[in-house]
C-alpha positions in Angstrom: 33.0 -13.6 -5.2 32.1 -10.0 -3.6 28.5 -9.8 -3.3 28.4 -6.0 -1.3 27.9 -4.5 -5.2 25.1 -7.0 -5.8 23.5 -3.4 -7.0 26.2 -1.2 -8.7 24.2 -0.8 -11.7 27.6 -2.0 -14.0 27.0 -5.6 -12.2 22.9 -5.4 -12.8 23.1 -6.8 -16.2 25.8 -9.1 -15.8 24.2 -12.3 -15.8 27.3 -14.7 -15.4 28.3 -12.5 -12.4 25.3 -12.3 -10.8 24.8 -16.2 -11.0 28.4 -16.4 -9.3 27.1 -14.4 -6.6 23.7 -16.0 -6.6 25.3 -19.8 -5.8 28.3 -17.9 -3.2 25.1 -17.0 -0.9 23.1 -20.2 -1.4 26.4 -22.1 -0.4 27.4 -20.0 2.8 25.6 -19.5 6.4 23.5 -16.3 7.3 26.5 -15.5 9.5 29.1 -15.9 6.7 26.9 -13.5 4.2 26.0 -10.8 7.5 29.6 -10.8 7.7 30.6 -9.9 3.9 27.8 -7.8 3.7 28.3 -5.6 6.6 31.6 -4.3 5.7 30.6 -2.8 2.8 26.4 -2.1 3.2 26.6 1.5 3.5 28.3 1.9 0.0 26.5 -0.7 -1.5 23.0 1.1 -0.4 24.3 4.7 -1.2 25.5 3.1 -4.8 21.7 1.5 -5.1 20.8 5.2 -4.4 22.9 6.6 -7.2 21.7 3.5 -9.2 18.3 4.5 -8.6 18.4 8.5 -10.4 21.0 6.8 -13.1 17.9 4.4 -14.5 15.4 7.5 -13.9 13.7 6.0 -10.9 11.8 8.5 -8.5 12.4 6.2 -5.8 14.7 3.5 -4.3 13.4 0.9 -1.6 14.8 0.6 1.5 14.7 -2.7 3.6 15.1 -1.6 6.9 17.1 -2.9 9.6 16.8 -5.0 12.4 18.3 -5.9 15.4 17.4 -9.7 16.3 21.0 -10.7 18.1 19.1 -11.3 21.4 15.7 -11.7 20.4 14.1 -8.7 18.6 14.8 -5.0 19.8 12.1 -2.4 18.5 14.0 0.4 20.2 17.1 0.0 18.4 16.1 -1.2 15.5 13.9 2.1 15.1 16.8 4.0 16.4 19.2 2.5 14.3 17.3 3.1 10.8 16.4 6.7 12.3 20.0 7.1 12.2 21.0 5.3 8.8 18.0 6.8 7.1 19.5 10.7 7.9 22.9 9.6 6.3 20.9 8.0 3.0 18.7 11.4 2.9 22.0 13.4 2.1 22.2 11.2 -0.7 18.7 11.0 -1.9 18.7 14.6 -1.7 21.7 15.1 -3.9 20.4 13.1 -6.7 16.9 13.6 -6.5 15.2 10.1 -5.2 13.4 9.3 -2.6 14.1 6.2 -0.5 10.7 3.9 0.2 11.1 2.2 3.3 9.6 -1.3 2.7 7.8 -3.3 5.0 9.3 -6.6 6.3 7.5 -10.1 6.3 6.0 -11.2 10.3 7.1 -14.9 11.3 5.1 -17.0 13.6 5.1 -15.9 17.2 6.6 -19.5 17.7 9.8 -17.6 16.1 9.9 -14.1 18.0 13.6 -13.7 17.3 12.8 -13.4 13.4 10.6 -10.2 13.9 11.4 -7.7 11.6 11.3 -3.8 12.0 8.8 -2.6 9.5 6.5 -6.0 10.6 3.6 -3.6 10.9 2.7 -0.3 9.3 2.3 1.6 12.4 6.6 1.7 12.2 6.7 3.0 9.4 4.3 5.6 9.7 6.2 6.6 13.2 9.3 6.6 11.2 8.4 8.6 8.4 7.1 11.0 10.7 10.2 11.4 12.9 12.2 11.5 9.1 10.0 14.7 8.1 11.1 14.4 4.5 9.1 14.3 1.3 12.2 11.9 0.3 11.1 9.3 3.0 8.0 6.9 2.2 6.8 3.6 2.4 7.1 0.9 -0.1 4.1 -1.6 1.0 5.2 -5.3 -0.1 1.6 -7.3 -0.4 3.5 -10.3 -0.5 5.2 -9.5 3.1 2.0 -8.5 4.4 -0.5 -10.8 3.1 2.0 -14.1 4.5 1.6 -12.2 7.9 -1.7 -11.8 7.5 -1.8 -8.1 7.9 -5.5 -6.3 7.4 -3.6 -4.4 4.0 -6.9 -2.0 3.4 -6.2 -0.7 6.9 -3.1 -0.1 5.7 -3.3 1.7 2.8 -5.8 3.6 4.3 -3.9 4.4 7.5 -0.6 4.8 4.9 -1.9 6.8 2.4 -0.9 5.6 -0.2 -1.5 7.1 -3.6 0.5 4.9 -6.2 0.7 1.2 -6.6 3.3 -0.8 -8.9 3.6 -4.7 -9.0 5.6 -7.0 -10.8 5.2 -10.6 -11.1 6.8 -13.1 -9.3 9.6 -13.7 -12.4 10.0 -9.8 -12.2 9.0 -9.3 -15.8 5.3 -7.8 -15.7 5.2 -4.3 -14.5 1.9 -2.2 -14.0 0.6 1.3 -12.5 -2.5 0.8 -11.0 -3.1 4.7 -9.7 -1.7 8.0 -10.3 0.2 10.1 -8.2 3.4 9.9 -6.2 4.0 7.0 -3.6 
């Protein structure tokens, strides 16, 4: 079962597929899924992109990446999405979304090797920043931030952020709570 098109939008609906790929990665090791994935994560994110303006979305979320081989690396993990994210702008560009970089859930400091990039807002501001484009953003997760405990009006504030959506846990309840553009 190939699960690097998890997100080409003729796979999205296809509920018997998706359940095939669903039990492959609850059946195989982090390493054995990094390793599918990988080969193929650059198209599967530029066709999530594409996927994106093809259902009329004005944005797609980005998870960003990490590097955790050796404990976790802030410098090259900014680096490395600095990089990435220039190559997705071409795209984002071309089809007229913008790409929400999301921020990532905190583990205990008893696990320091499972820090994410994106952790804390303050990355993702500085990122953002360095990415001068109006088709960069942030996509601020509640859920990652509330189980890290993160102050989240500081971060809306210090964010800016002007629109909020949320879904339910099943995925099925969708609001706006503010206008504007995220």
């Amino acid at each position: 079962i190939d699960v690097t098109d998890i997100y080409d939008i003729d796979n999205i609906l296809d509920v018997k597929k998706k359940q095939l790929q669903e039990d492959m990665l609850d059946n195989s090791t982090l390493e054995q899924i990094a390793n599918k994935v990988d080969e193929n994560i650059e198209l599967t994110i530029k066709r999530a992109i594409k996927a994106s303006a093809e259902l009329g979305a004005q944005w797609a979320t980005y998870h960003p990446r990490s590097d955790i081989i050796n404990g976790f690396n802030r410098k090259k993990s900014f680096e490395a999405n600095k990089n990435i994210l220039t190559e997705y702008l071409e795209d984002a560009e071309k089809y007229g979304v913008g790409i929400a970089v999301e921020n990532m859930p905190l583990y205990p400091a008893s696990q320091p090797e499972w820090r994410f990039f994106g952790g804390g807002w303050e990355e993702l501001i500085e990122l953002c920043e360095v990415m001068n484009s109006d088709k960069i953003g942030i996509c601020w997760d509640f859920g990652h931030a509330h189980t890290a405990s993160l102050d989240q009006a500081a971060a809306i504030k210090d964010i800016g952020i002007k629109e909020i959506y949320y879904t339910s846990d099943d995925g099925f309840v969708y609001e706006k709570l503010s206008g504007g553009v995220m």
